[in-house]
C-alpha positions in Angstrom: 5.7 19.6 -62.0 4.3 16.1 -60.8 0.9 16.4 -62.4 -0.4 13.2 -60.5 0.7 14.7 -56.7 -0.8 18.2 -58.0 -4.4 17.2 -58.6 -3.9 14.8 -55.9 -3.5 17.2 -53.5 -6.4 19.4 -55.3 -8.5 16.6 -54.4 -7.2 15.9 -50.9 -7.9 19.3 -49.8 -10.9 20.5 -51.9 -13.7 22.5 -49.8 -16.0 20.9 -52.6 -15.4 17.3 -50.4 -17.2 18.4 -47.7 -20.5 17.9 -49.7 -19.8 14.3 -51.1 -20.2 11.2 -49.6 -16.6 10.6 -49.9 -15.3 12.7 -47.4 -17.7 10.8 -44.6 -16.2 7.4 -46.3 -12.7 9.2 -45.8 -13.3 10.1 -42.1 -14.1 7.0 -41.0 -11.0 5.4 -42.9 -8.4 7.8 -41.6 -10.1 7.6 -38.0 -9.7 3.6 -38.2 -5.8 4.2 -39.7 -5.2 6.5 -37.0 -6.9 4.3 -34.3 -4.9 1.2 -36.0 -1.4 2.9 -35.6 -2.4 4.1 -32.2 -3.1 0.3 -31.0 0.0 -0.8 -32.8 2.4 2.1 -31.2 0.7 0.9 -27.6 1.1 -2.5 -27.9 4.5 -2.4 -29.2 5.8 0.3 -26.7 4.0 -1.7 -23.5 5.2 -5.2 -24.5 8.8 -4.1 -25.5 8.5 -2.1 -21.8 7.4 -4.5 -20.0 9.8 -7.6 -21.2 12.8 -4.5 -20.6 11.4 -3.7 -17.0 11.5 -7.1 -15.6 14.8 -8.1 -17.7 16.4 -5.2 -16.2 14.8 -6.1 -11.9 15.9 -9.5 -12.8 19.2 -8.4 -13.7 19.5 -6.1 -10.8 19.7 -8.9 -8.5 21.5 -11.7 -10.8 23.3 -10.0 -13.4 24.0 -10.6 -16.6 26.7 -13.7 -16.3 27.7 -16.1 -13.2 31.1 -17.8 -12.8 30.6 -20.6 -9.7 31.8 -23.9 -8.8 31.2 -25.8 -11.6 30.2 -29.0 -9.0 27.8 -26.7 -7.4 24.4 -27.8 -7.2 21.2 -26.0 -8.0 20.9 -24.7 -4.6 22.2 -21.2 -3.0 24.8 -23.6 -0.9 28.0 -24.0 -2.8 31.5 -25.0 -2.5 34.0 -21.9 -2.7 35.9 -20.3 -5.6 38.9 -18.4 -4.9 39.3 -14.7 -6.3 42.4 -15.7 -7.0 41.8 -16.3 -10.6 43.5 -14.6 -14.2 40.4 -13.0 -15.0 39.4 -11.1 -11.9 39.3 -8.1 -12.3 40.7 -8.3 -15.5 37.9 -9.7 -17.7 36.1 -6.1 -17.5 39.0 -4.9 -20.3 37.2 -7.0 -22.8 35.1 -4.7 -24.9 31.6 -4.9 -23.9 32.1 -6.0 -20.5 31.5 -3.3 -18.2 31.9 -5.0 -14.5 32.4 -7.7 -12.2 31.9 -8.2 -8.5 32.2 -11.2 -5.8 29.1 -12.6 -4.1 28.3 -15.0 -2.0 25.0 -17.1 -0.8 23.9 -18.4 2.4 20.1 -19.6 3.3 18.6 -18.0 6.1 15.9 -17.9 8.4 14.7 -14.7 9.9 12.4 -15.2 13.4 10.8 -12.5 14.7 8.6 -12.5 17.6 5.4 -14.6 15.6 6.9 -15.1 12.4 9.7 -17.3 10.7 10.7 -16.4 7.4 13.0 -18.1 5.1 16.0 -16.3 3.0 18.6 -15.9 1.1 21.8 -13.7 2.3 24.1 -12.4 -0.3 27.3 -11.2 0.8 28.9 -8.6 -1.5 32.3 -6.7 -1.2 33.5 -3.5 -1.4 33.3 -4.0 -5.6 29.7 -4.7 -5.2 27.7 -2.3 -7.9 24.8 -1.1 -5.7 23.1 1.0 -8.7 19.8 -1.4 -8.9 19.6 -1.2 -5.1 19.9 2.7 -4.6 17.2 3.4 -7.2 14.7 1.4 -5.2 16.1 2.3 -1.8 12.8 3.7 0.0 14.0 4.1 3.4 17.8 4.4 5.1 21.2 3.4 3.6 22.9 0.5 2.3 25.1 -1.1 4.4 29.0 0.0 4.0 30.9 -2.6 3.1 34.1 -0.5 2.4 35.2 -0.1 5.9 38.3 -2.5 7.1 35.7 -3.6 10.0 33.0 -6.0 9.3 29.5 -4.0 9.2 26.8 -5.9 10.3 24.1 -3.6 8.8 21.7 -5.7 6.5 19.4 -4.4 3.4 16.0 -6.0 3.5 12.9 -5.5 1.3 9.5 -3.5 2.2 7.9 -7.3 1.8 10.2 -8.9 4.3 9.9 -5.9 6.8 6.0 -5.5 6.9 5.8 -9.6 6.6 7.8 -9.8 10.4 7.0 -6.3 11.4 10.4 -5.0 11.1 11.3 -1.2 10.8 14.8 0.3 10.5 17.4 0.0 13.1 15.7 -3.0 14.3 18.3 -5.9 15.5 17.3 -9.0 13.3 18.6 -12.7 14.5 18.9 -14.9 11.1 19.8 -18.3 11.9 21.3 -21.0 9.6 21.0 -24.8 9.7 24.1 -26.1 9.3 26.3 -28.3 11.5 26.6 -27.2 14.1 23.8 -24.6 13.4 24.5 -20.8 13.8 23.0 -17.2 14.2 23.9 -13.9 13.5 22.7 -10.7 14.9 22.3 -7.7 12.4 20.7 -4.2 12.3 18.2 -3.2 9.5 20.6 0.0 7.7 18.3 0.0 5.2 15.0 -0.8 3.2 14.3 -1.3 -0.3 11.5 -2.3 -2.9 11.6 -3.2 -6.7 8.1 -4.4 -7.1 9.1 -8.1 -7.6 7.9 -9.6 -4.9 9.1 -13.2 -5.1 12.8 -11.5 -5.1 11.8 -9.0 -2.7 10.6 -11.6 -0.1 14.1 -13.4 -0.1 16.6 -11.0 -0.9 18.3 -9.8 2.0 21.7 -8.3 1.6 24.9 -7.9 3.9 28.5 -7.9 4.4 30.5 -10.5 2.5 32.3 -11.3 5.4 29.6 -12.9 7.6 29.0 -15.6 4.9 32.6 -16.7 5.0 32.9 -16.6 8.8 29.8 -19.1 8.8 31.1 -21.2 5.9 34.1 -21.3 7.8 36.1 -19.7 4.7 39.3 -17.7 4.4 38.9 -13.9 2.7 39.9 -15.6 -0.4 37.0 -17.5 -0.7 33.6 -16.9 -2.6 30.5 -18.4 -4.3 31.4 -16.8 -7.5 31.6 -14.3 -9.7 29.2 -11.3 -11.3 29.2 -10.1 -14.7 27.2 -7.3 -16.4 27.6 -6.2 -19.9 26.9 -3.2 -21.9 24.2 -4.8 -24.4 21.8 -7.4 -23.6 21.6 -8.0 -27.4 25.4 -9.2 -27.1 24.5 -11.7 -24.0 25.2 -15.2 -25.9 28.6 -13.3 -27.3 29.6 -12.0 -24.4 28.9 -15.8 -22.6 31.2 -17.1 -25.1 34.0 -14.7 -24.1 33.5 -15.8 -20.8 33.6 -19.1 -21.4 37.2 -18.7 -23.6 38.4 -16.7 -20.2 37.8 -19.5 -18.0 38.3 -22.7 -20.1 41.9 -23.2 -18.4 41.0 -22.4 -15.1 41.5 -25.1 -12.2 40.6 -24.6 -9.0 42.8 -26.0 -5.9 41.0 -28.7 -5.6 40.7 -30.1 -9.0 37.2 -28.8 -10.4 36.6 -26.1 -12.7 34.6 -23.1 -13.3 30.9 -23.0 -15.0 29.6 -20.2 -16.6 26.0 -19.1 -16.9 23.7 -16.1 -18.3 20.7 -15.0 -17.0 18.7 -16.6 -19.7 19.8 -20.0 -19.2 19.0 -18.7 -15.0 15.2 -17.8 -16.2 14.5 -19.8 -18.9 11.1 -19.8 -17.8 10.6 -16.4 -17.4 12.5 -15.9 -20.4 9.7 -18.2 -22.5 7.1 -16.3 -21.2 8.2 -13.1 -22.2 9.1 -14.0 -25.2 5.3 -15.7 -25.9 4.2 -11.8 -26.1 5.8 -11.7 -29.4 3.4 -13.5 -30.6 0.3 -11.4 -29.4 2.1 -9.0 -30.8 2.4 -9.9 -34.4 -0.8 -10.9 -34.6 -2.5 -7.5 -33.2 0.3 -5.6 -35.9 -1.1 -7.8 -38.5 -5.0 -7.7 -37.8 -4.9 -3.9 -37.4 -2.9 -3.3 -40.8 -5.6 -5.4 -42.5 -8.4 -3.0 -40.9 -6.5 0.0 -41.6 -5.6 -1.2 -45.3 -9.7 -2.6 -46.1 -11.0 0.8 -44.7 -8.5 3.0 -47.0 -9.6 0.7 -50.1 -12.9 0.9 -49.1 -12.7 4.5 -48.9 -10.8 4.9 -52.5 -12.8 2.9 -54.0 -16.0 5.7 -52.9 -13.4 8.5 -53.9 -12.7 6.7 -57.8 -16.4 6.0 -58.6 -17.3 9.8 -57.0 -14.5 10.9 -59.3 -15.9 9.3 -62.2 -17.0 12.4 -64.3 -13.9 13.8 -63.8 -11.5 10.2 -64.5 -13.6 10.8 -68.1 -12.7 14.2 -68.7 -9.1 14.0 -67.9 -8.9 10.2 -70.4 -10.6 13.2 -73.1 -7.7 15.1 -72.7 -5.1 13.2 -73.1 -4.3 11.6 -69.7 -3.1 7.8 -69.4 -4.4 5.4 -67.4 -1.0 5.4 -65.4 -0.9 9.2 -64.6 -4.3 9.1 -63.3 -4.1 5.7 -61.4 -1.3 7.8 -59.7 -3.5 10.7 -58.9 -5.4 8.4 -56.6 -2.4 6.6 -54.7 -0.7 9.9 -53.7 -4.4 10.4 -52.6 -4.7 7.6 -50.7 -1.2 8.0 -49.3 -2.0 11.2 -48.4 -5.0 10.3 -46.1 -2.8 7.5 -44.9 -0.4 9.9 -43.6 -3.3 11.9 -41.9 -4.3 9.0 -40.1 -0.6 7.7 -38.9 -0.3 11.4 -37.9 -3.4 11.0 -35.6 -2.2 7.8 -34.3 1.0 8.8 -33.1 -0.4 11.8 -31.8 -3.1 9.4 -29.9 -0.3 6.9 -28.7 2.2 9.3 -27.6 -0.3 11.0 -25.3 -1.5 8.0 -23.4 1.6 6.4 -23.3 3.1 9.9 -21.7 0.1 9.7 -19.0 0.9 6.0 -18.3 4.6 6.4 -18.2 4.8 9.4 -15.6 1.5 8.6 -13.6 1.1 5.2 -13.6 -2.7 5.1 -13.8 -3.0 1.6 -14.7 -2.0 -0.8 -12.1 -0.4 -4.3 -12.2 0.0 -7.0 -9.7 3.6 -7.5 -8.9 2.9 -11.2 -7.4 2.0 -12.0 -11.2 3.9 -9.5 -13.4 7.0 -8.5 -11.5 5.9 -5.1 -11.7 3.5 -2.8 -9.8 1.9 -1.1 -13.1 2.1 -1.5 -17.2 5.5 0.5 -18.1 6.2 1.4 -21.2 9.1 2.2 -23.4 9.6 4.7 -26.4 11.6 3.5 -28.8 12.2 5.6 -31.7 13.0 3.0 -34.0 10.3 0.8 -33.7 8.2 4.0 -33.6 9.7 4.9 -37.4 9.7 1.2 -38.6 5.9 1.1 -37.8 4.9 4.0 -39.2 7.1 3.6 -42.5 5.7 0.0 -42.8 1.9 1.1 -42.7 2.8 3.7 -45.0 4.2 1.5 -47.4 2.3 -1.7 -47.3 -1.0 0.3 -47.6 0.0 2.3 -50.1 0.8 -0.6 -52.3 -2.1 -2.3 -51.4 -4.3 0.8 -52.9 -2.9 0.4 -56.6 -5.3 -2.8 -57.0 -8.6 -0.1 -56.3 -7.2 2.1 -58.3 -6.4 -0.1 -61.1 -10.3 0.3 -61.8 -9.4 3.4 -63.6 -8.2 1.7 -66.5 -11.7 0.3 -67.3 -13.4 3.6 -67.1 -14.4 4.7 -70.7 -14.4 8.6 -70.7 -16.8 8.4 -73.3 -19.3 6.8 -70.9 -18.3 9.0 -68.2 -18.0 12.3 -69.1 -21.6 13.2 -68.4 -21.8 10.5 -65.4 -23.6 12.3 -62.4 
């Protein structure tokens, strides 16, 4: 039997702690362990969420890598690719590539009876993944692209409608400035809203079709291609692949094929995001130091309480080791008590925020409409492990005091 985890536990649990000072001391320390982890598992679980959620919207409407002209300029006007191409569809047999779809672009502006509003048009075909889309479809359907006939139902956002007053089934006129300019006439099918309103306000979607017939393109002729993949982790591999797939390629009229990601896309975005990391090393750090102090603190009240008895069990024998383990596994112990607490804590507000949404964000500045959160069981374990270990290595320097008790000073020590 482990004699140290024995009278550890004897300790722990004695109804005789309710009388000392200690077990105030001991309160306080596990409360501020449990209040520690509790802030930790929050922070963690509402950064990681947040960064996830608006990767994920950002994703929904650019994927996760672009093939285009590679003489196209920064602008939603480009000179065609052809779908003729090796890779297409091809590329999605590559392990870790999960889809690809056409698109093409075409700036827009929408005039309603008051109101002119600038956008952007994407055409998409009938291999178009409209996953993103349905989920934050609010009202009517998405236009059907899958019919031999040209639909001219369009997809616009909440934001656009209310901006120009638009409901569904309304006939919308989008004209483009070209030479010669041109209009269109389409019906709202459907209305959607992700919460990010500076994609919301532009995003209109239709049937590829229309953007070739104003471009004055064949069938065969796009603005590029669309690439998702199974693990953002792998995005930078996966680019590379890309990048091998296409090297060769040569279009008819002598350029070649660029490829992109969506963090070289929104590297701005991407930088900001990433800054969180930051805040949150430095809360992980400042609340293991408060919930480390506080359990030192509290064993050092526990050792000098525990004095009479350190003395009595030197008298019989004990070394300083065994006993200096008596009041780790003690110390661990609490520590557990208070991680307990604090996941307990964590896991119940960050239920309440996940399914009713109670606090708010503003989507013109975050992208999304309140804090979301994500529970991830690893980083859940790796925090709680972590605590546990670093504090509990941390409380052999208090309880190194042991060895300089002299049980024949302390025996009688009251």
């Amino acid at each position: 039997m482990n004699i140290s985890a024995y009278i550890a536990k004897r300790i722990t649990f004695s109804s005789d702690n309710k009388k000392k000072l200690s077990n105030s001391v001991l309160s306080i320390a596990i409360s501020v362990v449990a209040l520690g982890m509790a802030v930790m598992l929050i922070t963690v679980s509402t950064v990681t969420g947040f960064k996830n959620e608006v990767y994920r919207k950002l994703v929904g409407f650019q994927a996760h890598i672009t093939i285009k002209n590679r003489d196209i300029n920064d602008t939603y006007e480009a000179e065609p690719v052809s779908t003729n191409q090796s890779f297409y569809p091809n590329i999605t047999l590559n392990k870790g590539i999960s889809h690809i779809q056409v698109f093409a672009t075409k700036l827009g502006i929408i005039k309603a009876k008051t109101e002119v509003h600038g956008v952007v048009l994407k055409g998409v075909s009938i291999d178009y993944n409209w996953d993103f889309l349905t989920e934050h479809l609010i009202s009517g359907d998405l236009p059907n692209v899958k019919t031999d006939t040209k639909t001219n139902d369009i997809l616009i956002s909440k934001t656009t409608a209310d901006l120009l007053n638009y409901k569904l089934g309304d006939k919308v006129f989008i004209y483009f400035i070209q030479n010669p300019p041109k209009a269109r006439a389409f019906v709202i099918s459907g209305i959607y809203n992700t919460g990010m309103e500076e994609q919301d306000k532009m995003g209109v979607f239709c049937d590829i079709r229309h953007i070739q017939k104003i471009n004055n393109w064949n069938k065969d002729q796009i603005t590029g291609f669309e690439i998702f993949i199974d693990d953002f982790n792998e995005l930078q591999s996966m680019t590379n692949l890309v990048e091998e797939e296409i090297t060769s390629v040569v279009n008819d009229d002598g350029s070649m094929l660029q490829v992109s990601n969506f963090i070289k896309d929104n590297a701005f975005i991407v930088q900001w995001l990433e800054l969180s990391k930051i805040n949150v090393k430095v809360i992980l750090i400042l609340m293991i130091i408060v919930a480390v102090l506080s359990m030192v603190a509290a064993l050092f009240t526990v050792i000098l309480e525990r004095t009479n008895m350190i003395g009595i069990l030197k008298s019989m024998g004990a070394n300083n080791i065994t006993i200096i383990k008596i009041f780790i596994y003690n110390g661990a112990i609490l520590i557990i008590k208070g991680l307990l607490w604090g996941n307990i804590i964590a896991s119940i507000l960050l239920y309440i925020q996940y399914y009713y949404k109670i606090i708010p964000l503003d989507p013109k500045l975050y992208y999304v409409d309140s804090v979301p959160v994500e529970f991830n069981l690893y980083h859940i374990a790796l925090l709680n492990i972590g605590t546990l270990i670093i504090s509990t290595i941390v409380l052999v320097f208090p309880a190194l005091l042991v060895s300089k008790i002299d049980p024949a000073k302390t025996i009688n020590f009251k």
